[in-house]
N, C-alpha and C positions, 0 to 999 in steps of 0.2 A: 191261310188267308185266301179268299172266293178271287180269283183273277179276274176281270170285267174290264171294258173298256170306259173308262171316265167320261164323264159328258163334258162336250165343248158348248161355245156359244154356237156356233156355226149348228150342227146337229139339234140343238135345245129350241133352234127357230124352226124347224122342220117339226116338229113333234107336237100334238096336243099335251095339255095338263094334265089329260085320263093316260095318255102314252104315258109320262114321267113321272107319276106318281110313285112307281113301281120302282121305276132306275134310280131316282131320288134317295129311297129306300134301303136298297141295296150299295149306294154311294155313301150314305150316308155312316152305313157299318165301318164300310172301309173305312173312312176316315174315323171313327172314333176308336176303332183297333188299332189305327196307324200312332196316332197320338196319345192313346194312352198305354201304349205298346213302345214309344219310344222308338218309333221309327219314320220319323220324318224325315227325308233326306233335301239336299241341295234341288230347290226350283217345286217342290211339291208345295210350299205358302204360294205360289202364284196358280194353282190347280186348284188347290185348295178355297182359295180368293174365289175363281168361277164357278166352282160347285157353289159355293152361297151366294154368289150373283145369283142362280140360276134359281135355288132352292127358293129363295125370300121369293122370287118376282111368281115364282107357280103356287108357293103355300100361301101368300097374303095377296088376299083380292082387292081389288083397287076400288076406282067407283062403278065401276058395273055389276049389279047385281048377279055373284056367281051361282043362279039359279039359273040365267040366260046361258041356253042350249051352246051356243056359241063361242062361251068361256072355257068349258067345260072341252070340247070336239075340236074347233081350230086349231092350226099350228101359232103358237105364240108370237112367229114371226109376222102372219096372218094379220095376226091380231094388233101387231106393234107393240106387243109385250114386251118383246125382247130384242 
């Protein structure tokens, strides 16, 4: 299993949506090896819980048209995304 560092809220406000697209990705593996691997441990449902905090608010666009350059480039925190 790929070692990386997990995304927090705190870092996910610092980052555009074109940054996390990538880490999202890669998070994303992890947990679905961890889980269907049978290795969740004590406190990883609460990491777990912010990775799809994070995931839902970058993959599903609100009401601004994410055609606007600024959805896309801003840090989320920026934006008030997150």
């Amino acid at each position: 299993m790929q070692r990386f560092e997990r995304l927090t809220l705190e870092e996910a406000r610092t980052l555009s949506r074109n940054q996390l697209l990538s880490r999202i990705e890669d998070e994303q593996k992890y947990w679905y090896e961890r889980i269907n691997g049978g290795q969740m441990r004590v406190g990883d449902d609460r990491a777990f819980k912010t990775f799809n905090e994070i995931m839902h608010v970058v993959i599903n666009p609100d009401t601004r048209a994410p055609q606007d350059q600024d959805y896309w480039t801003k840090p989320l925190g920026e934006l008030g995304d997150l």
